[in-house]
BALOBA-1460 file (C-alpha; in Angstrom, 3 decimals):
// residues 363
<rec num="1" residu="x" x="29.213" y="-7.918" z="-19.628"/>
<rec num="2" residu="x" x="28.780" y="-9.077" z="-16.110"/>
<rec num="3" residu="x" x="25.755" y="-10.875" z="-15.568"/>
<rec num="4" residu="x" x="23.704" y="-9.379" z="-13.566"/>
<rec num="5" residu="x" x="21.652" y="-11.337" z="-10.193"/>
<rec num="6" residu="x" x="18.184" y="-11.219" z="-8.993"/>
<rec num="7" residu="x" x="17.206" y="-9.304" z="-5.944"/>
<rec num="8" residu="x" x="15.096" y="-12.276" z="-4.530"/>
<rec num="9" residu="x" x="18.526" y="-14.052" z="-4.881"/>
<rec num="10" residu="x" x="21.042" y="-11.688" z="-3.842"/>
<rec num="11" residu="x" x="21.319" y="-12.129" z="-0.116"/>
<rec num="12" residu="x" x="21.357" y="-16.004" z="0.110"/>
<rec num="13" residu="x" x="23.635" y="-16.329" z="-2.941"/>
<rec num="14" residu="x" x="26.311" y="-14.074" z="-1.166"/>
<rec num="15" residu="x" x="25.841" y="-15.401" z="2.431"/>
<rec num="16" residu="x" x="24.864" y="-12.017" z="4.090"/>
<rec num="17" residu="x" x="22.679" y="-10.052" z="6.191"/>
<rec num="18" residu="x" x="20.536" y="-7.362" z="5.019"/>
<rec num="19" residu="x" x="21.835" y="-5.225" z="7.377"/>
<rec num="20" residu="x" x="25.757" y="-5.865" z="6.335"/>
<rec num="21" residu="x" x="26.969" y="-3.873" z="3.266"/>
<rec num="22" residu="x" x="26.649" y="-5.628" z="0.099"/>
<rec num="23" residu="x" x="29.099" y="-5.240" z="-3.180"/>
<rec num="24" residu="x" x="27.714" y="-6.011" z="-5.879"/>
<rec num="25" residu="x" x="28.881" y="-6.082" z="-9.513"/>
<rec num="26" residu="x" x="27.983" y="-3.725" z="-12.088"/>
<rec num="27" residu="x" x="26.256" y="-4.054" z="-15.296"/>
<rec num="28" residu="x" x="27.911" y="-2.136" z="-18.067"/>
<rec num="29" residu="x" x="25.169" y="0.111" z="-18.276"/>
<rec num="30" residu="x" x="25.261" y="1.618" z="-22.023"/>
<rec num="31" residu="x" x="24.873" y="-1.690" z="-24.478"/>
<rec num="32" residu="x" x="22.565" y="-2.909" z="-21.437"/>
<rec num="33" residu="x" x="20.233" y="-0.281" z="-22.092"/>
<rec num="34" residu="x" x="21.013" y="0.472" z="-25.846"/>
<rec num="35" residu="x" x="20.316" y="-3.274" z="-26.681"/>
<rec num="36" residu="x" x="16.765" y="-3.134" z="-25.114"/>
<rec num="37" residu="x" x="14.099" y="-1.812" z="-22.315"/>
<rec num="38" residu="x" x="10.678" y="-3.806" z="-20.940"/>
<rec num="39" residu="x" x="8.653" y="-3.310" z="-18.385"/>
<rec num="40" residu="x" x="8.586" y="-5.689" z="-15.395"/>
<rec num="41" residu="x" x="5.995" y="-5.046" z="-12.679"/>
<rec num="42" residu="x" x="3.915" y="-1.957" z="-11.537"/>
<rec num="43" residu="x" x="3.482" y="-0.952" z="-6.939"/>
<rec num="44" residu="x" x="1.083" y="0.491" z="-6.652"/>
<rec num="45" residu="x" x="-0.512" y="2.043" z="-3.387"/>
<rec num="46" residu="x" x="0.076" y="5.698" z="-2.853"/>
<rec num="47" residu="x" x="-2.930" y="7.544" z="-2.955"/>
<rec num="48" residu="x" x="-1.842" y="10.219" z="-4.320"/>
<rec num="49" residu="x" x="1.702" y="12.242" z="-6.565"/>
<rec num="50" residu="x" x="4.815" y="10.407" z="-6.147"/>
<rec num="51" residu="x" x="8.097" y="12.529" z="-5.861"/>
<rec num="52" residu="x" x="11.074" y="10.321" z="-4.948"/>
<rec num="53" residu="x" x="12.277" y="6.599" z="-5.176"/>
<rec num="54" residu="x" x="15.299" y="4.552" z="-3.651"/>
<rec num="55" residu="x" x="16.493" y="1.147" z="-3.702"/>
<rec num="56" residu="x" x="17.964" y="-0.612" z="-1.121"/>
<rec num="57" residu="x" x="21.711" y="-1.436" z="-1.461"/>
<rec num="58" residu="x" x="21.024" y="-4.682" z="-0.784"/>
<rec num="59" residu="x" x="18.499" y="-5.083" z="-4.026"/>
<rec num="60" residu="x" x="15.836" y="-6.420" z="-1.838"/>
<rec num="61" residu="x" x="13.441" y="-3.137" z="-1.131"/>
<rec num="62" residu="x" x="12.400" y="-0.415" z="-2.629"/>
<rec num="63" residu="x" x="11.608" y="2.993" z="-0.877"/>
<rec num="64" residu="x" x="9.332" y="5.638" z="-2.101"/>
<rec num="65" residu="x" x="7.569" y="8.842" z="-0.692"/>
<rec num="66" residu="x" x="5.136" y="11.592" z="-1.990"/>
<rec num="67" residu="x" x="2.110" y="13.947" z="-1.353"/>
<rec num="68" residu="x" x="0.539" y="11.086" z="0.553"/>
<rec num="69" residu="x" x="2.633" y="11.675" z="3.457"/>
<rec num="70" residu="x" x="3.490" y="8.211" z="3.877"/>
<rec num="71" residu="x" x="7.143" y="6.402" z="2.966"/>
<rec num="72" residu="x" x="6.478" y="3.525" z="1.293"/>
<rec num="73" residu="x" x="8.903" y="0.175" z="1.549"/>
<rec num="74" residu="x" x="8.374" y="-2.538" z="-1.219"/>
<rec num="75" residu="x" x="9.297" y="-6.160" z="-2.016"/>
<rec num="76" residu="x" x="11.322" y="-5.798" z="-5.365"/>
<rec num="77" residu="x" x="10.869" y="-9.482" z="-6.192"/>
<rec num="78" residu="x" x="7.518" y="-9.991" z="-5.723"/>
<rec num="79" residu="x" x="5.928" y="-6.198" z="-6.074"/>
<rec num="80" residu="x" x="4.448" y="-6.307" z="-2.487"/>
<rec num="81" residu="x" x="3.925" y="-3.606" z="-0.064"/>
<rec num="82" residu="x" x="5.649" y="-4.618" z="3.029"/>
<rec num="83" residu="x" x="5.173" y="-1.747" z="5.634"/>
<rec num="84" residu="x" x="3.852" y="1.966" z="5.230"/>
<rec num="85" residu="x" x="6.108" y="4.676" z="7.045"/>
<rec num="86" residu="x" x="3.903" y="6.904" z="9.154"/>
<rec num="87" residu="x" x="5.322" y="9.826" z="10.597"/>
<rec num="88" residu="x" x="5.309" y="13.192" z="8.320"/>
<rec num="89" residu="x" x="2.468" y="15.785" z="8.643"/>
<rec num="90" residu="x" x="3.599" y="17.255" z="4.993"/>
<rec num="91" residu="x" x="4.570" y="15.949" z="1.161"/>
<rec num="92" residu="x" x="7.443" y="13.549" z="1.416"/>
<rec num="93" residu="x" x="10.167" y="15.344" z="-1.179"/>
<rec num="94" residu="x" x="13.027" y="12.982" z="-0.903"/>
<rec num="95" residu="x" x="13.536" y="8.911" z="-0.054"/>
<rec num="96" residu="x" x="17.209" y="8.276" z="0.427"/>
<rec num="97" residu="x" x="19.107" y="4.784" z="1.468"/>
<rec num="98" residu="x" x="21.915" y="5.686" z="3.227"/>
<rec num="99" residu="x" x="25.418" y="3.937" z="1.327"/>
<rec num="100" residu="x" x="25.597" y="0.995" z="3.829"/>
<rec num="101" residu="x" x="21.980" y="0.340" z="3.792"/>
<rec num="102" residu="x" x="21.803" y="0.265" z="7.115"/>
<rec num="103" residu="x" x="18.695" y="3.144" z="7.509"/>
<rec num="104" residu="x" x="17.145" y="5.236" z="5.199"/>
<rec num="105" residu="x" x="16.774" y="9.392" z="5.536"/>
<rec num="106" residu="x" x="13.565" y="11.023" z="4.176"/>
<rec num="107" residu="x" x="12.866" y="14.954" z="4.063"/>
<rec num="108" residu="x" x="9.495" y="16.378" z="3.469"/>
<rec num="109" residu="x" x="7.537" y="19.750" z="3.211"/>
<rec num="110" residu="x" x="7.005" y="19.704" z="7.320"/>
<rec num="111" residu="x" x="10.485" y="20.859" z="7.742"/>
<rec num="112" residu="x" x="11.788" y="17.413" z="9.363"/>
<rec num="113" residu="x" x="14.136" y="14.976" z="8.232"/>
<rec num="114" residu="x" x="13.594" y="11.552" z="9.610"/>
<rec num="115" residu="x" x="15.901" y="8.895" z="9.995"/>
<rec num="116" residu="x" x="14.154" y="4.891" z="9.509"/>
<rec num="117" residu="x" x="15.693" y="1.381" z="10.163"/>
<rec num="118" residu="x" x="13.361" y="0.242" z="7.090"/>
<rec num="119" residu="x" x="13.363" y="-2.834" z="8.006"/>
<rec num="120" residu="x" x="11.256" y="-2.584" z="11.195"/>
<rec num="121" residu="x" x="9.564" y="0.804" z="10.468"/>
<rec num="122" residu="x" x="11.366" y="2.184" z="13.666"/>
<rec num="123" residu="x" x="11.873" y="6.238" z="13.423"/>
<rec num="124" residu="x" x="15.253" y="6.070" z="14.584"/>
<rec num="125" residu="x" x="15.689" y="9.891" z="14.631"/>
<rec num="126" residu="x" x="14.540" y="13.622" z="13.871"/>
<rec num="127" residu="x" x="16.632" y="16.041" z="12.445"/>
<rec num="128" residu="x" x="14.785" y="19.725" z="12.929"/>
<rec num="129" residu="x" x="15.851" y="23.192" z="13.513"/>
<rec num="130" residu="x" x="13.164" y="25.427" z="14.625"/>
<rec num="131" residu="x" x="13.783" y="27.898" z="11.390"/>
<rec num="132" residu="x" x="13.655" y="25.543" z="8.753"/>
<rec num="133" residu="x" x="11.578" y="25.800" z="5.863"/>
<rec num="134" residu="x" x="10.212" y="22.999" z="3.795"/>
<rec num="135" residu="x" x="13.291" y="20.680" z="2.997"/>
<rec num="136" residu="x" x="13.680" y="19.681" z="-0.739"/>
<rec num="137" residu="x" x="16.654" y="17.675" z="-1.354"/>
<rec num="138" residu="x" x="18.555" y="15.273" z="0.531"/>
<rec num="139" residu="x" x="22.636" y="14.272" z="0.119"/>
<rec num="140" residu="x" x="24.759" y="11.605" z="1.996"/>
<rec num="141" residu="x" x="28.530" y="11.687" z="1.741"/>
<rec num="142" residu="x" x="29.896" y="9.134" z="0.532"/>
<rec num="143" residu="x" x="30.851" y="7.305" z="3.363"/>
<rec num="144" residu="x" x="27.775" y="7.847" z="5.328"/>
<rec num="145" residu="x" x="28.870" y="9.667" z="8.007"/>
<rec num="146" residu="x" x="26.957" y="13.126" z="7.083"/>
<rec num="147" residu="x" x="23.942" y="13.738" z="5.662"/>
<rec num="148" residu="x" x="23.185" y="17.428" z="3.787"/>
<rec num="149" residu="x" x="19.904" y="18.890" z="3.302"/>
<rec num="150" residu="x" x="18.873" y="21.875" z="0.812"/>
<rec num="151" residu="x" x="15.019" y="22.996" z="0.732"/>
<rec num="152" residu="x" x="13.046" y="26.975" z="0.945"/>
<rec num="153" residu="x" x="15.651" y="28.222" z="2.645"/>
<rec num="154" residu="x" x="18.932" y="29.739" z="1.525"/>
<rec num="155" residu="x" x="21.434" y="27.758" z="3.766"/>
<rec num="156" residu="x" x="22.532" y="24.266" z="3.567"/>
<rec num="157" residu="x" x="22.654" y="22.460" z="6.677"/>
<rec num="158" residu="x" x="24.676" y="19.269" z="7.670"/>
<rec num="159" residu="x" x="24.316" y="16.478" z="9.932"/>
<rec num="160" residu="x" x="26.150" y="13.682" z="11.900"/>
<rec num="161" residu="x" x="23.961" y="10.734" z="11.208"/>
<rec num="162" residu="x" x="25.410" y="8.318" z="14.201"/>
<rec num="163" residu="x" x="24.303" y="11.429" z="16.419"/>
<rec num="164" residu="x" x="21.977" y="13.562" z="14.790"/>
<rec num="165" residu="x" x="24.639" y="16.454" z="15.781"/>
<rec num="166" residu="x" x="24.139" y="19.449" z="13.236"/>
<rec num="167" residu="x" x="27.365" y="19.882" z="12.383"/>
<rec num="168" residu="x" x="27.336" y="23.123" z="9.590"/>
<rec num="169" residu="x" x="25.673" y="25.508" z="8.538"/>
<rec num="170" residu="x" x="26.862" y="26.570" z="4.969"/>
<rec num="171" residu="x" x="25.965" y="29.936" z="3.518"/>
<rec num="172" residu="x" x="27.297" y="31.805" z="0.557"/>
<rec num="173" residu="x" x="29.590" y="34.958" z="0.788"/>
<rec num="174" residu="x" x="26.926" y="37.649" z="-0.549"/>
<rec num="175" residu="x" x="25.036" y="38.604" z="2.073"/>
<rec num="176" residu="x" x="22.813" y="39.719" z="0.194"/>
<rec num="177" residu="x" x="21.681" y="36.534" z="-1.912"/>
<rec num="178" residu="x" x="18.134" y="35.692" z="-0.208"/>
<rec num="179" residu="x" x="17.880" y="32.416" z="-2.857"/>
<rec num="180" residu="x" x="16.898" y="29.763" z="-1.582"/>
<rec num="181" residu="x" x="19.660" y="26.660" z="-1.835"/>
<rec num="182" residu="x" x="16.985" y="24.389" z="-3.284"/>
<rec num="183" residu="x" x="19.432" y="21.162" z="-4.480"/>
<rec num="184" residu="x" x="22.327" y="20.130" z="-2.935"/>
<rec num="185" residu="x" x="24.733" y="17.040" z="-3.549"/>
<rec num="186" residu="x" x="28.278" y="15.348" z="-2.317"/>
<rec num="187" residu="x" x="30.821" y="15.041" z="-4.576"/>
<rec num="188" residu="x" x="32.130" y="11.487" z="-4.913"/>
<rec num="189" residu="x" x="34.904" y="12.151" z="-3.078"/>
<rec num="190" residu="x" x="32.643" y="13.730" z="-0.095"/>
<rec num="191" residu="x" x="35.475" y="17.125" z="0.474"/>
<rec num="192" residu="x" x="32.863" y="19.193" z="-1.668"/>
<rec num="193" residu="x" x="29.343" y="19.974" z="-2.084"/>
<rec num="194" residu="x" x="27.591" y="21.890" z="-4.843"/>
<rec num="195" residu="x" x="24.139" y="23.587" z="-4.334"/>
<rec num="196" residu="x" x="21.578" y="25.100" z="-6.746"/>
<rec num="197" residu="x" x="19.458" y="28.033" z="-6.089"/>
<rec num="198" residu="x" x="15.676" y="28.738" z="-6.933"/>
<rec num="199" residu="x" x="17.215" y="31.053" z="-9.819"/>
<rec num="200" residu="x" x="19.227" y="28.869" z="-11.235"/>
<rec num="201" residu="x" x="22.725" y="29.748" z="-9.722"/>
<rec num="202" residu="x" x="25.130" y="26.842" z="-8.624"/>
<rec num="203" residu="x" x="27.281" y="27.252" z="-5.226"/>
<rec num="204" residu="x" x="30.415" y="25.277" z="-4.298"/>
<rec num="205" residu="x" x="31.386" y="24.560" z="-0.991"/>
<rec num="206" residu="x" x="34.761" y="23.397" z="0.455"/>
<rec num="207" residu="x" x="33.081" y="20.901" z="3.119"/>
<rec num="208" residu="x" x="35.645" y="20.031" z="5.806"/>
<rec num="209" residu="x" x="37.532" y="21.748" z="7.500"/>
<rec num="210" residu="x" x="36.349" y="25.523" z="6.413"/>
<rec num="211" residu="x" x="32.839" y="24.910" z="4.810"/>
<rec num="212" residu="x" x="33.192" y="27.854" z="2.798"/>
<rec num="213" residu="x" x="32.338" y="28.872" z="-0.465"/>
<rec num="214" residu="x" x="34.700" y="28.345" z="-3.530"/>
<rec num="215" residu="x" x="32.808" y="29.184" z="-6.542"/>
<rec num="216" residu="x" x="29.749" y="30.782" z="-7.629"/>
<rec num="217" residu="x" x="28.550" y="30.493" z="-11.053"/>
<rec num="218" residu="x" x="25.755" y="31.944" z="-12.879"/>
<rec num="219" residu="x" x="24.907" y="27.915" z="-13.462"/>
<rec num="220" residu="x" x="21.038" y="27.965" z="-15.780"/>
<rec num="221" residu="x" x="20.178" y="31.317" z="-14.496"/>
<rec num="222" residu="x" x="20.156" y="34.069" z="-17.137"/>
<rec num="223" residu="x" x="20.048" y="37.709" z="-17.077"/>
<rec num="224" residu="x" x="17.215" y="39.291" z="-19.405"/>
<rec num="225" residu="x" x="17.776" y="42.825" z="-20.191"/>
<rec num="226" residu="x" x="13.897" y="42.984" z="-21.202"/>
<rec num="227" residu="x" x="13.472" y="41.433" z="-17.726"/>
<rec num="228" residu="x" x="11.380" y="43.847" z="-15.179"/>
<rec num="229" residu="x" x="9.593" y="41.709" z="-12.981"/>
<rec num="230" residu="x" x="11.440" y="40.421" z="-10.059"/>
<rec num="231" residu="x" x="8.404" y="37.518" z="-10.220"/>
<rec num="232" residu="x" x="10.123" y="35.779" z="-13.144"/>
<rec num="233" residu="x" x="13.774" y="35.597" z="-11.902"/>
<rec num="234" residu="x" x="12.476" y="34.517" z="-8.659"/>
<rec num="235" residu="x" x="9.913" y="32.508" z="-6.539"/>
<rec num="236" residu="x" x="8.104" y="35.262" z="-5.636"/>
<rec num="237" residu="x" x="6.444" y="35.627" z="-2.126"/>
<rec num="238" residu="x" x="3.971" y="38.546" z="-1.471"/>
<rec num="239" residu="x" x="3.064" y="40.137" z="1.734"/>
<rec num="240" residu="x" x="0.905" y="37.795" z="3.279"/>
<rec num="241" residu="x" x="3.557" y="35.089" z="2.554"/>
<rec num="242" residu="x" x="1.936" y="33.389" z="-0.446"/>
<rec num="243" residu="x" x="3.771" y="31.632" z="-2.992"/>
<rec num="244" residu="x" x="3.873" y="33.142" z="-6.809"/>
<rec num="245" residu="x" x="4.847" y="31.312" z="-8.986"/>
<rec num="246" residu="x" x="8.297" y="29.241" z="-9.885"/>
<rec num="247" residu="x" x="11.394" y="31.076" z="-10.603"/>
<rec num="248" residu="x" x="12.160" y="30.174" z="-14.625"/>
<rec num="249" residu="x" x="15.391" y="28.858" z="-13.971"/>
<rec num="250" residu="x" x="15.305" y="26.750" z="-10.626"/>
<rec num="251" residu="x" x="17.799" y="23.533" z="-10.382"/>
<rec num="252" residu="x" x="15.566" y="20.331" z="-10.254"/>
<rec num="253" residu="x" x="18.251" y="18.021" z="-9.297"/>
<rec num="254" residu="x" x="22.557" y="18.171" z="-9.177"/>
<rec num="255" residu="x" x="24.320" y="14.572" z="-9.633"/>
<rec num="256" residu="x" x="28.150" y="13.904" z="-10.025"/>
<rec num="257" residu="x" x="30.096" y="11.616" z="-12.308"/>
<rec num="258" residu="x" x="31.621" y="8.375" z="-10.169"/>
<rec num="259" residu="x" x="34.401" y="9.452" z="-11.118"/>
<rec num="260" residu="x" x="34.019" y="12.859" z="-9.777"/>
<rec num="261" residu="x" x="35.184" y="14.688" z="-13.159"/>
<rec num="262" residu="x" x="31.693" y="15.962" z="-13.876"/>
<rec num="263" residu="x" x="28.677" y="18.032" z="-12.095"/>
<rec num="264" residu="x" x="25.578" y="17.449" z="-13.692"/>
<rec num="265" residu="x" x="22.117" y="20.039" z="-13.209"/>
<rec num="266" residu="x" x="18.937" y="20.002" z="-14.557"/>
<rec num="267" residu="x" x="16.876" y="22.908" z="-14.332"/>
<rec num="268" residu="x" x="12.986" y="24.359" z="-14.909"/>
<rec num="269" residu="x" x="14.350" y="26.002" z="-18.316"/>
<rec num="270" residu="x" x="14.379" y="22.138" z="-19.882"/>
<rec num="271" residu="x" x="18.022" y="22.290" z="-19.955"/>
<rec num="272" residu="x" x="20.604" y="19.444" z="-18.293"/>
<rec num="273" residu="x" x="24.545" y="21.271" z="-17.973"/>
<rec num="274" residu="x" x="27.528" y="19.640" z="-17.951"/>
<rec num="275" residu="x" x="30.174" y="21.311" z="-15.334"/>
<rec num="276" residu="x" x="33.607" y="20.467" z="-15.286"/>
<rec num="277" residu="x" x="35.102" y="19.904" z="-11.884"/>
<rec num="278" residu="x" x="36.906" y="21.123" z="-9.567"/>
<rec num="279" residu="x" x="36.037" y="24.790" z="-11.573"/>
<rec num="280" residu="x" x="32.786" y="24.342" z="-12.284"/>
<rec num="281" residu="x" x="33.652" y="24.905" z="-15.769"/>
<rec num="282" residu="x" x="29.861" y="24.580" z="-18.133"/>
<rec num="283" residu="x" x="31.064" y="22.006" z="-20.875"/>
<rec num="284" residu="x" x="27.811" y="20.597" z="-22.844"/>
<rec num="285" residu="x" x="23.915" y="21.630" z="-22.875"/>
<rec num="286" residu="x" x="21.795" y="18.790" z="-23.617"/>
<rec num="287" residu="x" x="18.184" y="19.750" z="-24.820"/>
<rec num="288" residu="x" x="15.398" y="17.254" z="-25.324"/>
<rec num="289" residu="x" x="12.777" y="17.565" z="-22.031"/>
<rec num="290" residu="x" x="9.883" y="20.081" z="-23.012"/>
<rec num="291" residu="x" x="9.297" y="21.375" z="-19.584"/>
<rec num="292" residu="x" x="11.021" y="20.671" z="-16.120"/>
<rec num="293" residu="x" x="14.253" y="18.223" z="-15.617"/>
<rec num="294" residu="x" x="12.981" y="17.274" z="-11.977"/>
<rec num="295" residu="x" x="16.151" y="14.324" z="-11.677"/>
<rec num="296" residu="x" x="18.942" y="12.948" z="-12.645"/>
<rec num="297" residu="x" x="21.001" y="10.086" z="-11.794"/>
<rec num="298" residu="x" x="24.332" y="8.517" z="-13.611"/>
<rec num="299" residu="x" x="25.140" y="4.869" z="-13.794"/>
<rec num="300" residu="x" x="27.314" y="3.136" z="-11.639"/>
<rec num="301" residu="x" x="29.973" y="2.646" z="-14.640"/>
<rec num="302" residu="x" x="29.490" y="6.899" z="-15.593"/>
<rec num="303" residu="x" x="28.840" y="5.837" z="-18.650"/>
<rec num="304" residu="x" x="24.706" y="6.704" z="-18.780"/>
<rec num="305" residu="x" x="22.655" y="9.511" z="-17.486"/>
<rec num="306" residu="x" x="19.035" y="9.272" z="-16.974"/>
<rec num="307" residu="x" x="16.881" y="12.531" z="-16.837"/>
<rec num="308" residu="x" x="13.070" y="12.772" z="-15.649"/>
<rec num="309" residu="x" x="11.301" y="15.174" z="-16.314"/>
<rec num="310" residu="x" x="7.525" y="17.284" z="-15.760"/>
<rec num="311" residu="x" x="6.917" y="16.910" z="-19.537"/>
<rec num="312" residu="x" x="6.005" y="12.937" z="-18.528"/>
<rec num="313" residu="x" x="9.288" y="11.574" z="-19.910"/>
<rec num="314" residu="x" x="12.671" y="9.769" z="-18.872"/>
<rec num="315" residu="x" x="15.527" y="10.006" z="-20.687"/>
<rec num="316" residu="x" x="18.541" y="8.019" z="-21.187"/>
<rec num="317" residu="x" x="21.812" y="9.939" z="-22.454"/>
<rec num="318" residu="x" x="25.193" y="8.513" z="-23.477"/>
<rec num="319" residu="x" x="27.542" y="10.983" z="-21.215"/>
<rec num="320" residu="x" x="30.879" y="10.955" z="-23.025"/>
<rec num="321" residu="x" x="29.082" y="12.490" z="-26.533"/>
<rec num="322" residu="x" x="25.376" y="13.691" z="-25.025"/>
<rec num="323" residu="x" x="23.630" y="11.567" z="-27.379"/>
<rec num="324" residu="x" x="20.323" y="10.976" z="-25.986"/>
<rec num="325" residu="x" x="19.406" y="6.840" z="-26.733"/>
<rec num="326" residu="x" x="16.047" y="6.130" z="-25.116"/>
<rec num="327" residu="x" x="12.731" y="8.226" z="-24.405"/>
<rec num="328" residu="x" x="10.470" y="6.328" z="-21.574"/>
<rec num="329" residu="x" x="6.769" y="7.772" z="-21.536"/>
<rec num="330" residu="x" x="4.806" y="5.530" z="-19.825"/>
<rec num="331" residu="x" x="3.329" y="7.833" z="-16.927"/>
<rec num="332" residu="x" x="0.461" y="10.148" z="-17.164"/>
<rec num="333" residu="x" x="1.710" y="13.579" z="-15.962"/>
<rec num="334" residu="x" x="5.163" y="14.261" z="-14.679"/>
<rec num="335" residu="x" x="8.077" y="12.031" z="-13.391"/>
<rec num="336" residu="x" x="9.510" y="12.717" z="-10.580"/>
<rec num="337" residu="x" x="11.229" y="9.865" z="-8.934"/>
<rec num="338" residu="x" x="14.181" y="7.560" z="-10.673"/>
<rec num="339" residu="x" x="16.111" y="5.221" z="-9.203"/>
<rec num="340" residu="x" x="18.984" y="2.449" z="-10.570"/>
<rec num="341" residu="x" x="19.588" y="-0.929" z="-8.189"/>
<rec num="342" residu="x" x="22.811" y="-1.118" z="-7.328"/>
<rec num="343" residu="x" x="23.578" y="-3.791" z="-9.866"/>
<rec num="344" residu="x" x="22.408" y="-1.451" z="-12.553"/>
<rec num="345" residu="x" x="19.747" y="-3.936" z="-13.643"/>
<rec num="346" residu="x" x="16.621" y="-2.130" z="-12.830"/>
<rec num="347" residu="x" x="15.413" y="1.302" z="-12.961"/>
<rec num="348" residu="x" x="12.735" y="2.756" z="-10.895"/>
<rec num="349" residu="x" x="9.875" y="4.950" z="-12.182"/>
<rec num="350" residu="x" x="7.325" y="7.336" z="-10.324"/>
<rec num="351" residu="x" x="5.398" y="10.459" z="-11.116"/>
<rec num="352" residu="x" x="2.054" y="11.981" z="-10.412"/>
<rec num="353" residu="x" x="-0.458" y="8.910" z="-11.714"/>
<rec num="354" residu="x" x="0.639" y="7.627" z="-8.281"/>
<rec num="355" residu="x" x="2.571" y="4.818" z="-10.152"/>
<rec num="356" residu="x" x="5.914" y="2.914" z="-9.554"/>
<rec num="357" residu="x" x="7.099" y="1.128" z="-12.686"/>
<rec num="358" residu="x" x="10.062" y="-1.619" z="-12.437"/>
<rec num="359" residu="x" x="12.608" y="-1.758" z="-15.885"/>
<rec num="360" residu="x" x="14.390" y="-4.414" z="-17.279"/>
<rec num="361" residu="x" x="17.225" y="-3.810" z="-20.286"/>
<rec num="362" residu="x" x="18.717" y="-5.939" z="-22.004"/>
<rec num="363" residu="x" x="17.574" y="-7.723" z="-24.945"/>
């Protein structure tokens, strides 16, 4: 197993630059968290829910956002809070590094993405259309040229991050489908892009050159003969443009295999699918969560997927069998936010008790 480094230590021991790319080796992630789990350190300073988490590529910071409004940028090493992002008028939904480190991208309910050098707190740009709609989930390919953003809407739109140039709009084939494109994620490879809709259905697009769509598959979504209320296969909105209630099947998060080979979802009916690729092809249902699967994310070897969840959990699953391995419940209320260093050494915790908690594994 290659032994892992400490973030304090990271820079100086390679002889770089925050702002220069880092590679870094990778823990192999199952015995590492098979053989053991302990809690490190606790940030705390956001006043209120927490919904998303990032670390730094480097292994120095870590990034967070919420209901708070604020984006949050923290010391790894020594748990301190270094500098409070001001600048969103609505929940922050997603905090995302982009691969090179070099800024970080954070969408929130006000409709805006905004684009940070995190290291000086500068806004380096706004990413807006005029009829947007709350944004929900955040994407990067991987070679951090475009970012793609899903949200309460049913398009998925796509930038040039250098420029802020919207490059595509992306829209499925029935004209008809009003869902909203809630999720989205890059595939490894960055030539597609899947998206999952506020009733559970799964889109995938062909991104360059055509941007069309490929596939559509059912995905969580299922059809109830007993069914009669449009309210419960759908985020309802009523005349005066109030919000119902949650559709029972929405996707809570999409993440691929490195590799590429696998599409992973986790919806509101406690579920987490396994898709084969390029066909979208459902191989495995893992149950376990009691309510929500809100995230996902898969080690940097493939070999472990971690699930968080409403129900106050995370989970950590072995992905070639689906054996889940390890139930974390150390958060009062729902988990929203997970994040893995780059190393694979540390995972990052945060939910609604306004909490960030730091993980060690090992033994």
């Amino acid at each position: 197993m290659t032994q892992p480094m400490s973030p304090g230590t990271l820079a100086p021991q390679m002889g770089i630059t925050p702002n220069e790319p880092v590679q870094i080796s990778v823990l192999e992630s199952l015995p590492y968290w098979k053989s053991g789990i302990k809690e490190l350190k606790s940030f705390r300073g956001h006043s209120q829910e927490i919904w998303s988490v990032a670390f730094a590529p480097d292994g120095l910071t870590l990034a967070s956002g919420g209901n708070d409004r604020f984006v949050r940028i923290w010391d790894i090493e020594t748990g301190r809070l270094l500098r409070s992002l001001r600048g969103h008028t609505a929940v922050v939904r997603v905090v995302q590094y982009s691969p090179d480190g070099q800024m970080l991208a954070t969408a929130s309910e006000d409709r805006t993405i905004r684009l940070w050098n995190h290291q000086t707190g500068e806004n380096l740009r706004l990413l807006f259309n005029r009829y947007d709609h709350a944004v929900t989930s955040l994407s990067f390919s991987p070679d951090g040229l475009m970012l793609a953003r899903a949200g309460q809407n049913k398009d998925i739109k796509i930038w040039e991050v250098a420029t802020g140039t919207e490059l595509m709009t992306l829209l499925g084939k029935d004209q008809y489908d009003h869902n909203w494109s809630v999720c989205t994620a890059f595939s490894p490879d960055g030539m597609n892009l899947v998206a999952g809709s506020d009733v559970g259905k799964l889109k995938l697009f062909e991104v360059l050159p055509s941007g069309e769509e490929k596939i559509t598959h059912d995905g969580h979504w299922r059809d109830e003969a007993d069914d009669e209320e449009t309210e419960s296969r759908g985020f309802y909105v009523d005349d005066q443009g109030q919000f119902q209630r949650p559709m029972e099947y929405w996707i809570g998060a999409l993440t691929f295999t490195p590799d590429g080979s696998t599409m992973i979802s986790g919806s509101r009916d406690c579920t987490i699918k396994f898709w084969d690729m390029p066909n979208l092809e459902e191989r495995r249902t893992l149950k376990g969560h009691s309510e929500w699967v809100r995230n996902l994310l898969v080690s940097q070897d493939g070999k472990v997927l971690i699930s968080a969840s409403d129900d106050g959990t995370v989970k950590m699953w072995d992905i070639e069998n689906g054996h889940q391995f390890r139930t974390i419940k150390s958060h009062k209320g729902p988990v929203r936010g997970i994040a893995l260093s780059a190393n694979g050494k540390y995972l990052a915790t945060a939910g609604n008790d306004r909490i960030i908690t730091l993980w060690e594994g090992g033994e």
